[in-house]
C-alpha positions as CSV (number, residue, x, y, z in Angstrom):
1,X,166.2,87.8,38.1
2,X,166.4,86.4,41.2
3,X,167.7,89.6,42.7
4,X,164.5,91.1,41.4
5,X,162.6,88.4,42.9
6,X,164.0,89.2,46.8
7,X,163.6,92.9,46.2
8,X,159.9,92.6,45.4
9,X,159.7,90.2,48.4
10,X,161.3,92.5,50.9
11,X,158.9,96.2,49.5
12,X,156.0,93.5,50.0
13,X,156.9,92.7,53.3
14,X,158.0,95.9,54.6
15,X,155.2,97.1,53.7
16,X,152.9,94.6,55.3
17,X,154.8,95.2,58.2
18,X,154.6,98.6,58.0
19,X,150.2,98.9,57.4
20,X,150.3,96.4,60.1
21,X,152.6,98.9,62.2
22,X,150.2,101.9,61.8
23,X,146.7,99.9,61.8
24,X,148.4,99.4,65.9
25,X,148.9,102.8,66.6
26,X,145.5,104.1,64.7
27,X,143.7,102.2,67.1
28,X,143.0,105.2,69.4
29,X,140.2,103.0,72.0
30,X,140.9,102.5,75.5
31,X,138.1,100.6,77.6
32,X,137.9,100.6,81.0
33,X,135.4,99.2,83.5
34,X,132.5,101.3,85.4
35,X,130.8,98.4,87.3
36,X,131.4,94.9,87.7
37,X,128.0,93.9,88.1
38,X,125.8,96.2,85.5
39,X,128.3,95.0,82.6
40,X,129.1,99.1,82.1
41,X,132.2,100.2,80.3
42,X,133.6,103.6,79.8
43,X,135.0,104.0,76.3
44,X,137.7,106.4,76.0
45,X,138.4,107.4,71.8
46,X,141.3,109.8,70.9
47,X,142.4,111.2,67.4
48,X,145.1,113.0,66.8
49,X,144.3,116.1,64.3
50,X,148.0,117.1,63.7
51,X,148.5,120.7,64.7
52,X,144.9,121.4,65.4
53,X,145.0,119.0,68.8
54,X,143.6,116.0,69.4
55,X,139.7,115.2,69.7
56,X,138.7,113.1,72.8
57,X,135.4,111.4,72.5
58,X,134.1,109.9,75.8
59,X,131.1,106.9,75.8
60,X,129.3,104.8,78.3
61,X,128.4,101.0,77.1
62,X,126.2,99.3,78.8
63,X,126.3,95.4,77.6
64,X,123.7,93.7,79.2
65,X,120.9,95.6,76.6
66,X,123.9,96.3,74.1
67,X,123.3,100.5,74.0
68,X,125.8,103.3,74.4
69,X,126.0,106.5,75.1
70,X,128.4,109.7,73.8
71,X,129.0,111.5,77.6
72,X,131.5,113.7,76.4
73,X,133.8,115.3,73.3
74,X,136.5,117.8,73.8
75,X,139.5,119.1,71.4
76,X,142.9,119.2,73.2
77,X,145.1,122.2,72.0
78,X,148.3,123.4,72.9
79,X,146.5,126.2,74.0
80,X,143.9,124.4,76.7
81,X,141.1,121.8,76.5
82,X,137.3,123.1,74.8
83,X,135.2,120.6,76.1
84,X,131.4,120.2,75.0
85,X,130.0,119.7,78.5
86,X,130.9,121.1,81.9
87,X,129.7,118.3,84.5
88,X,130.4,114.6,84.5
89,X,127.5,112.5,83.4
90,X,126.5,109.6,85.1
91,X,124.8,106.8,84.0
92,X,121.5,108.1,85.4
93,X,121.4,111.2,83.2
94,X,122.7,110.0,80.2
95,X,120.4,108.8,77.2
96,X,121.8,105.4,75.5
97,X,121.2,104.0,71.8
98,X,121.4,101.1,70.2
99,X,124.3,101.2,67.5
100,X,123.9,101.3,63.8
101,X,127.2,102.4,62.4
102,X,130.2,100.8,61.8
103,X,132.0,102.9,64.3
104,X,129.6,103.1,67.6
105,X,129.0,99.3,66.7
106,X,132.9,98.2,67.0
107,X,133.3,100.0,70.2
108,X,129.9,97.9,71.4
109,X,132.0,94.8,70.0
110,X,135.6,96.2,71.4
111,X,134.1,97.0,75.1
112,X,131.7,93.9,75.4
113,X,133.9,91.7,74.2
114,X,135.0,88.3,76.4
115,X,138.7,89.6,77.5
116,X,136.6,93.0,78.7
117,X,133.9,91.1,80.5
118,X,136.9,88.9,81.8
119,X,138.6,92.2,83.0
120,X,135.7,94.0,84.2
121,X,134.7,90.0,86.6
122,X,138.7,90.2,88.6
């Protein structure tokens, strides 16, 4: 029985340890600062698709009004890069939003959040 006991133990934590693992590397959001004094972050997102490539989804969040923008998407192939847009936006031609969903509103949280501000201030 008590064999039984630390067996159950060990699948349960294995596989806490392994949700907690993956939940690490799923997180595909890299955040990088634009400018120090207009609070603007770029917002780099990346998901791998298996053997189709990998999308790469490119924002602009602006936390002083708490808006983004999408500036660019592009599928990465073995076979080259199809991007959606040619030229580089910057932030004068780009529209922003405010965020509703769940997604667009955890990048807001992920990119305005104190250790990015704290970054974005050195």
């Amino acid at each position: 029985m008590l064999l039984r006991i630390i067996f159950i133990a060990f699948v349960a934590i294995a596989n806490i340890s392994l949700a907690t693992s993956t939940q690490l590397i799923e997180d595909p959001l890299s955040i990088s600062p634009i400018s120090h004094q207009s609070a603007m972050f770029s917002a780099l997102e990346l998901h791998d698709m298996g053997d189709l490539g990998t999308q790469e989804i490119q924002y602009v969040v602006n936390c002083q009004n708490k808006t983004m923008s999408l500036t660019g998407f592009a599928v990465i192939t073995p076979s080259g890069r199809v991007t959606s847009n040619d030229t580089n936006a910057n932030s004068n031609s780009i529209s922003f939003y405010k965020p509703t969903y769940e997604h667009d509103v955890r990048i807001l949280h992920q990119a305005c959040g104190e250790a990015s501000v704290r970054k974005a201030m050195k």
